[in-house]
N, C-alpha and C positions, 0 to 999 in steps of 0.2 A: 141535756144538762148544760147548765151555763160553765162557761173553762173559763180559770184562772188566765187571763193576761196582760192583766193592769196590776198596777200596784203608785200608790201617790210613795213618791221619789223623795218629796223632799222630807220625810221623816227621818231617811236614811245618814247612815255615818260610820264610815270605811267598815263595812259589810267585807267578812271572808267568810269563807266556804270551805269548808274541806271533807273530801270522800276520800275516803282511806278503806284499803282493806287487804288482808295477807294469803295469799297465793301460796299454797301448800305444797308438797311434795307428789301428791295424788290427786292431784286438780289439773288442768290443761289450764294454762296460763294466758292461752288467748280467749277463752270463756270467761274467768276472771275478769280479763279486762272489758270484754264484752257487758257482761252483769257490771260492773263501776260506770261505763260510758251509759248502761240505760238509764241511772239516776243521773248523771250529769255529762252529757255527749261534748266534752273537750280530751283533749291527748291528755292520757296520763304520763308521772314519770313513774319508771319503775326502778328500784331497786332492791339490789340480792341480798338479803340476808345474812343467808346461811345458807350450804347446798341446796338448791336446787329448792327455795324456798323463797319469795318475793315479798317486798311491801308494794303495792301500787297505789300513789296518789292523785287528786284529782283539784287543785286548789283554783278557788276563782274570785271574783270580786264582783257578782252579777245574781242578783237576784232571780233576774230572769232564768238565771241557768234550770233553776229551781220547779221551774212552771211544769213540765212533764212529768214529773213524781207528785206533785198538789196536783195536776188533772187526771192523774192513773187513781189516786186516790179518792178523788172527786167520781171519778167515772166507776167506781165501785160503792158507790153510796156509803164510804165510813168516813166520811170526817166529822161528825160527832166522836170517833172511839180515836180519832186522828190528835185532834185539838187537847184533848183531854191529856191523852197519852205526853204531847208535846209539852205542854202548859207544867205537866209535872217534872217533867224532865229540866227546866230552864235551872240555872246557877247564876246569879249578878244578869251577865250581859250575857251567856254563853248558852248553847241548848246543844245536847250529845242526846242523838236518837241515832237508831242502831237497823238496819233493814235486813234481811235474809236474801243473801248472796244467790243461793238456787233458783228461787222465786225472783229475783231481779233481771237474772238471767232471759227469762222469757216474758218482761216487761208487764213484771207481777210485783208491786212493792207490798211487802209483809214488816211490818214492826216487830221487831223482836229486845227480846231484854239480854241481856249481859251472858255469856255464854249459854245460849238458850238452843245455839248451831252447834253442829259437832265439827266443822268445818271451819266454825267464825264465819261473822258478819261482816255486813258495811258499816261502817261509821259514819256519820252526816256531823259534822259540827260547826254551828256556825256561832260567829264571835259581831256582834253588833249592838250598839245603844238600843232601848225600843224595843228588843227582842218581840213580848208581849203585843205589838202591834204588827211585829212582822207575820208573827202566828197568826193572830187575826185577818189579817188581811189574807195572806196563805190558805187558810182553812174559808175564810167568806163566813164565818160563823160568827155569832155576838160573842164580845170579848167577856174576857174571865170574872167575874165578878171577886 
């Protein structure tokens, strides 16, 4: 299968990223970070909550960062359920899709909806003009009609 690693650039306009997700009391907090680093392999920051309870972030300004979660997805043959999923998710310029944290863990990305984890999720949000093209191009699939 063909992998995601192009993308035409100049559509783009100040592109952020953000992977977020919350580090529980009954979690190992380097697995956590583990599972965040396989959708997007930059240092997170961490910070504490509440005892023994974390937020870890993962903000970027690179598309690219992007490419190994569109080719885990690609490489499992859903992006049809992929595009769809995303396409409904979008708001103005912004798109909040949600992954399952266990499943990311062993470089398995799973879409999940809104409290769907008993654990929580990862959060994926990105904030860019175009959005809709970014999908497109991300997924390689004809755009939305």
């Amino acid at each position: 299968m063909k992998e995601i690693n192009e993308f035409n650039h100049t559509k783009l306009n100040n592109i952020t990223i953000t992977v977020n997700t919350i580090c529980n009391p009954s979690e190992d907090l380097d697995k956590v970070i583990k599972s965040l680093q396989n959708v997007i392999n930059e240092d997170p920051s961490i910070k504490k909550i509440k005892n023994e309870t974390y937020q870890i972030k993962i903000k970027t300004k690179s598309l690219k960062s992007l490419y190994p979660l569109f080719n885990g997805f690609h490489n499992r043959g859903i992006m049809n359920t992929v595009k769809k999923h995303l396409y409904s998710k979008i708001k103005n310029d912004e798109l909040l899709f949600r992954l399952n944290k266990q499943a990311a863990y062993s470089n398995v990305f799973s879409l999940i909806e809104e409290n769907e984890s008993y654990l929580g999720s990862i959060e994926v949000f990105l904030q860019i003009e175009n959005i809709e093209d970014v999908i497109f191009s991300l997924t390689n699939q004809s755009k939305k009609n």
